[in-house]
N, C-alpha and C positions, 0 to 999 in steps of 0.2 A: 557278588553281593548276596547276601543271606536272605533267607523269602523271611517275609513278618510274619511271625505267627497266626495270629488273630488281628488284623487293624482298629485303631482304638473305640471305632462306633460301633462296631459287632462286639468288642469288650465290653462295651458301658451296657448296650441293649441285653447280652447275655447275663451280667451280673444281676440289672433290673430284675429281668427274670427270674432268674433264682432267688432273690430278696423276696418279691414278689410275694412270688408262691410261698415262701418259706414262712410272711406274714400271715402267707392267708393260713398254713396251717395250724399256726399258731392261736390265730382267730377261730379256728372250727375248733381245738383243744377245747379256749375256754371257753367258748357258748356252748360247748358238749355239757360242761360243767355248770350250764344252768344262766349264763349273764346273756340274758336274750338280744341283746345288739352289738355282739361281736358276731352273729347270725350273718347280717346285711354286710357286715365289713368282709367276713367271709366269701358270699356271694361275688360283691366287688373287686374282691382283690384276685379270685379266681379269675373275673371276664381280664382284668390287665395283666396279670399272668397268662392268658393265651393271646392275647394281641403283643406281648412282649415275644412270646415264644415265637407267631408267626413273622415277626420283625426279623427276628435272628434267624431262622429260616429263610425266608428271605435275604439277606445280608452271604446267607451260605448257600445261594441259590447256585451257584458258578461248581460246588464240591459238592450239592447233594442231587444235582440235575432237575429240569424244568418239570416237568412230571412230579415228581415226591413234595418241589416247592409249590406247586398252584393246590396238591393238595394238605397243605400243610398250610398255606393261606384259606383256605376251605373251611379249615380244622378249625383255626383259629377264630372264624366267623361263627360258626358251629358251638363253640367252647361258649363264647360272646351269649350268643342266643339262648343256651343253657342256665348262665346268669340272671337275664332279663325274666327268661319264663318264673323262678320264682320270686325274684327281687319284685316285677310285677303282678303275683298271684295270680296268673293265667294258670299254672299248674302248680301241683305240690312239689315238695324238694326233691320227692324220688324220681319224680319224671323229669323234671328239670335235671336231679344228678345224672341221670343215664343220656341227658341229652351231653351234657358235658364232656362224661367221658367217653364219649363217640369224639366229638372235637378234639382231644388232644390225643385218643388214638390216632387221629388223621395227620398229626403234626410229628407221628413216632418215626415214620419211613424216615423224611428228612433227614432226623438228629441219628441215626443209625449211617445211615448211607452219607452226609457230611460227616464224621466222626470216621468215619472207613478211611475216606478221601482223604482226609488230614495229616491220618496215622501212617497212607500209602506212599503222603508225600514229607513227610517227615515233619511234620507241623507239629504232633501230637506224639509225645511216646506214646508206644503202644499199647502199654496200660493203660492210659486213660483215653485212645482213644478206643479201645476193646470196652471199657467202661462206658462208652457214648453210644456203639454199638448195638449193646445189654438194655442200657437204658431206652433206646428208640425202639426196639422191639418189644421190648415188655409192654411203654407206652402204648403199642399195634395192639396189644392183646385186647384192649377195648372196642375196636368195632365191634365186637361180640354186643357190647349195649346199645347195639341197633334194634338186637329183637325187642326188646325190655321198650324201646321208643316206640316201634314199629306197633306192639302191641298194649302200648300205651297204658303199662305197669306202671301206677301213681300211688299204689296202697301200699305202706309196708305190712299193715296187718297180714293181709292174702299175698303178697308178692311169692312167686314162688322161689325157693330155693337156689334155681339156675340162675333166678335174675340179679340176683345177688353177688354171684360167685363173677359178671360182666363186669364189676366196680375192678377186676383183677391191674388193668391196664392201669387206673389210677396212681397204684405206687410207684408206677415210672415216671407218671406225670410229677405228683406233686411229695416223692421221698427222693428220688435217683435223680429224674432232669432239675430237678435247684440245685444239686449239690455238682452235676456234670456243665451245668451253665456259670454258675459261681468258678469253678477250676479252671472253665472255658476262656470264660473275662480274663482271671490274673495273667493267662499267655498275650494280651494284646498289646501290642509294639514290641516283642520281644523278639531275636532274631531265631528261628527256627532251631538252632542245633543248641544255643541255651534253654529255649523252652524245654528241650525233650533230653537235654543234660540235666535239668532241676528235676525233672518228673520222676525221670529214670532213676534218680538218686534220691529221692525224698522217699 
């Protein structure tokens, strides 16, 4: 019998997620552009994009091992608490953003090491799951926005320079993981050597 791909409730959670996120970027686009309450939509759709994220880590808790998932449920609380800090003006956005992207650094190990696991066992052609890999690590590159917390950099006028350069992990998070969670779902109920026959050949 052929392994399932992806089973369909790690499908629907991983698609969410990528929806998700891909909403919220769309909402940072246009409050960039000046319409002041796709700001808060932002914010929100951030904290369910990491509570989706640690859902599907979780669900890939058996491929990315119990270590990578508790801190990728971690991440996801983390991500969570980054939202609230400015949704509830306890901090400004920069502090609150470097809280963030500390949280879904913490969720990268998982989507890297589930994504290996998948490709190892034939779940994932190996493009995409090398592209899960890429993406879980880049994700990693944000604990660096530890210091930027740690030192509780909230100004962008004086922010320095380096503190800036920690948002780096971000494009794993919210350009590569919606579009590697989005690919991730369409495999769910599919029989493993079809999955990675369509991948292989698209």
């Amino acid at each position: 019998m052929p392994h399932v791909a992806i089973d369909s409730t790690t499908g629907r959670l991983a698609t969410a997620a990528g929806v998700t996120a891909l909403t919220a970027d769309a909402a940072f686009v246009v409050f960039s552009a000046g319409v002041e309450p796709f700001g808060p939509i932002n914010d929100v759709g951030n904290a369910i994009a990491g509570v989706l994220a640690g859902c599907v880590a979780w669900r890939l808790r058996h491929r990315a091992g119990g270590p990578a998932t508790g801190i990728a449920i971690a991440g996801a609380t983390v991500a969570v608490i980054g939202s609230w800090l400015v949704v509830s003006r306890t901090t400004g956005w920069l502090l609150a953003g470097f809280v963030s992207a500390s949280g879904f650094a913490l969720i990268g190990p998982s989507v890297a090491l589930a994504a290996r696991r998948l490709g190892a066992e034939g779940v994932l052609a190996p493009r995409l799951a090398r592209f899960g890999e890429v993406t879980g690590w880049i994700m990693t590159l944000g604990v660096t926005a530890f210091a930027p917390v740690a030192l509780r950099v909230d100004d962008a006028s004086s922010a320095p320079f380096w503190a800036w350069l920690t948002f780096s992990g971000m494009v794993g998070a919210f350009v590569l993981y919606p579009v590697w969670a989005v690919m991730l779902g369409r495999q769910a109920r599919r029989p493993a050597s079809a999955a990675v026959g369509e991948a292989s050949g698209a």
